[in-house]
N, C-alpha and C positions, 0 to 999 in steps of 0.2 A: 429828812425824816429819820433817819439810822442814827444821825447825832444825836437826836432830839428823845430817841429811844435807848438810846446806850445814857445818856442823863440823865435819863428815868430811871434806869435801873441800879445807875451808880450812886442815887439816892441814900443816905443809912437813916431810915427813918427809927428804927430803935437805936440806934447812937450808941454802937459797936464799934466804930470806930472803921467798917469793913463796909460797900457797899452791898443792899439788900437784894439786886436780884430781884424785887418783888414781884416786877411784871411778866420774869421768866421768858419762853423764845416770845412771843410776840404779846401785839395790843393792839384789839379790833376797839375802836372808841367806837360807841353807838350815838345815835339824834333823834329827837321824837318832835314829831308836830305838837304834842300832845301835851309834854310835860316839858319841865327843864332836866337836861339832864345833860348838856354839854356840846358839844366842847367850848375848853376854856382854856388857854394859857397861865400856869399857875408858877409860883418857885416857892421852892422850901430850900430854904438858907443858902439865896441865891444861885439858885441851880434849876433853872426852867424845866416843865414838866411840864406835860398835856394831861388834864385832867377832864374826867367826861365820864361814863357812866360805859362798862365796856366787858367785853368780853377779855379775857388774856392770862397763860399762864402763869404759875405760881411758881416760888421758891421751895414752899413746902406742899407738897401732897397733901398732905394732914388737913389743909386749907379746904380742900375740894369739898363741896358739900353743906361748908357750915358759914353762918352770918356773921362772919367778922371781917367786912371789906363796906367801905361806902358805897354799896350799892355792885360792885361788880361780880361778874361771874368767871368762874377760877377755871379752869381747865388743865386733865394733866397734858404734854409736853406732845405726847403722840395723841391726844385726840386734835389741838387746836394743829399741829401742822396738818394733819389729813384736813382740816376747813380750808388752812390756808393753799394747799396743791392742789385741791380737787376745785379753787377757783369760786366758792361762796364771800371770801370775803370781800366783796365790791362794792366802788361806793355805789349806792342808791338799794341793795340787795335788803329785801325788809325782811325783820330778825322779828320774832313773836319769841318770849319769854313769858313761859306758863310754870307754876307751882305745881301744877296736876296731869297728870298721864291724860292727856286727848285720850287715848282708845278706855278709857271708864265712866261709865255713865250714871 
């Protein structure tokens, strides 16, 4: 899995000539009974990726917040390692992803 994520990251999907970084320290892939949404075994110009629908940080901060990812959600660098030590990200642990503040009614 360490290989399979340093792959990912050594991806240059704007073709810079530099690997992207994109997925930053980690990559929680998510799964839904419900919808599609992964995982899948992917390569972009030969170079296997895990691709799935997922939680995982960014290259850029500037990323945080806003819709420009297929579907994933960005995290900076010190919140996703506190998910990853404090032991949420396990398989089977169910992830609810909500647009709206729960506490407003």
């Amino acid at each position: 899995m360490e290989r399979l994520f340093n792959n990912m990251n050594a991806i240059d999907f704007n073709k810079d000539g530099k690997p992207d970084d994109a997925y930053g320290a980690a990559y929680i892939g998510l799964d839904s009974d419900e919808s599609i949404t992964g995982p899948k075994m992917k390569y972009y110009n030969g170079m296997p990726y895990w691709f799935s629908i997922a939680i995982h940080g960014t290259n850029d901060e500037a990323n945080i917040g806003k819709a420009n990812s297929g579907g994933c959600i960005h995290l900076r660098k010190d919140d996703l390692e506190r998910i990853l030590n404090a032991g949420f990200a396990k398989i089977g642990t169910k992830v609810t992803i909500s647009d709206s503040d729960p506490d407003i009614h």
